[in-house]
N, C-alpha and C positions, 0 to 999 in steps of 0.2 A: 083407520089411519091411512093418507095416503104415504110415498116412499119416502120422502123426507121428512116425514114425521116419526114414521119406522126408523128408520137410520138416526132418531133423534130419540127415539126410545133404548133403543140398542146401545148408543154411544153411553148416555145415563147411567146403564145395570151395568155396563162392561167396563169403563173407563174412574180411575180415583178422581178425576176433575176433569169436569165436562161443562159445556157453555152451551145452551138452548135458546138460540137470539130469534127474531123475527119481530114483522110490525104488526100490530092489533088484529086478531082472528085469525092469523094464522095456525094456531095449535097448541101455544106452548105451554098454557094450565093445562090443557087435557092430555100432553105427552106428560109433563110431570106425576100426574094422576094416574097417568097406568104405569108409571114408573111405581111411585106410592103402594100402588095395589101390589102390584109386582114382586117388593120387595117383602110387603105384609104376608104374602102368599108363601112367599119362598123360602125367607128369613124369619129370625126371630130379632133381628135389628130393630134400634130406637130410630124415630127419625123426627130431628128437628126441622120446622115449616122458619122462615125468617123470611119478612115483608118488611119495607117501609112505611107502608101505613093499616094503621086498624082494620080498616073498612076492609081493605084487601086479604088480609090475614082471616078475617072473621070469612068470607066469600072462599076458600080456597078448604079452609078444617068444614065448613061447612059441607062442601063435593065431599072431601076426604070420610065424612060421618055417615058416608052408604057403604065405604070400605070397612070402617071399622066403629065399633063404639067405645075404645079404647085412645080417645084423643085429650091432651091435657089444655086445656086454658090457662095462662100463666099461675090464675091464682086457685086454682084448683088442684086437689090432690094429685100427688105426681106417682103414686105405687102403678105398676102392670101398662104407664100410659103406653101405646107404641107410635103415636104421633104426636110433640111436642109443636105449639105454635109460638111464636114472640117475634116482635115487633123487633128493629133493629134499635131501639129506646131497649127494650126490655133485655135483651141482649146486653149491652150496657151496665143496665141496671139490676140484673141479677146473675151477672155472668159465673160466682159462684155455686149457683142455683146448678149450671149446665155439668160441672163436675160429678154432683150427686145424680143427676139426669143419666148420662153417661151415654149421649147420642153418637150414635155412629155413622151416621147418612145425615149430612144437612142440605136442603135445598131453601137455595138462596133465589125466591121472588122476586121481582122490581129490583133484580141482581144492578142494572145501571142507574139506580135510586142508592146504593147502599153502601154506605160510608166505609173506607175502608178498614179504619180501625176496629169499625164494627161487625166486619167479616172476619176478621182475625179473631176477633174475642169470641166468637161462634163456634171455634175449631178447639176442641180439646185433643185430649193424648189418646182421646176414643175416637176420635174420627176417624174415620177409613174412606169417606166418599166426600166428597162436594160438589154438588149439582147447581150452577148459576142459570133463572131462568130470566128472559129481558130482553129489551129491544136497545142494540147500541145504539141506534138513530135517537131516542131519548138520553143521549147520557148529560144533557145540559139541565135536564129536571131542575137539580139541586142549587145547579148555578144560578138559575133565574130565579132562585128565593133566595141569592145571596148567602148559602149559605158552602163555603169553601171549604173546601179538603184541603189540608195544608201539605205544602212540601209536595203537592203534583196536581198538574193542568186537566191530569185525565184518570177518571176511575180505574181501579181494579179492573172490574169488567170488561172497559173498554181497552186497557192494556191488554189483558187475554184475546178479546177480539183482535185486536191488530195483530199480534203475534200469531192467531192462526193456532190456538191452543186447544185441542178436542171440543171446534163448535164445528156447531150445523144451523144453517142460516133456513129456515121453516119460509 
């Protein structure tokens, strides 16, 4: 890791919400990953993965499955998981589900893809951590597929980045 990927590791395990921005290669799956490890190794914490799309989501529990073999796919048994994956659809759609889950580290992938009611429904009364990973220079993704967040111009995420909210720019 170089020092700003350290300081983005760091920020991660120390901080209840934290923001890992940067553009394409610069680190921020594999700072999230030793985050992951980190927290497998340390803790006996759940941790939800939340992506906007499949491919992504499948691509990141896949890294995650040299850490642990204890990772759930939505529709797969959820006993002993300690890494939970779902999609910000699945999120959505079984947010129930996350109750009995009872995650308490969520990192949030393609954090400037993700809807914001759909970040909120991620967060139970077990949360203790929220980790957004993403590049805010993408936050228009969504918009060019038409498809609007209502009642604001600009993501979550990218309000946190403005505000200057425990990120580190990789």
């Amino acid at each position: 890791m170089n020092e700003k990927q350290f300081e983005a590791f760091q920020l991660g395990l120390t901080r209840k919400l934290s923001l890992i921005q940067g553009p394409p290669g610069t680190g921020k799956s594999a700072v999230a990953l030793n985050i992951v490890q980190r927290i497998l190794e340390k803790t006996s914490c759940t941790i939800l993965v939340v992506t906007f799309q499949k491919y992504n989501l499948d691509k990141f529990l896949m890294d995650c499955s040299a850490l642990t073999e204890k990772i759930l796919h939505l529709y797969k048994e959820c006993r002993g998981a300690r890494i939970i994956g779902m999609t910000t659809t699945g999120i959505a759609k079984y947010s129930c589900l996350l109750k009995l889950i009872r995650p308490s580290v969520v990192i949030m992938e393609e954090a400037e893809n993700s809807p914001e009611c759909q970040v909120i429904t991620a967060l139970t009364e077990y949360t203790q951590q929220l980790i957004f990973v993403g590049e805010a220079k993408r936050i228009g993704f969504l918009k060019d597929l038409h498809f609007e967040i209502p009642c604001r111009n600009t993501s979550l995420f990218e309000r946190l980045v403005e505000n200057d909210i425990n990120n580190i720019l990789l």
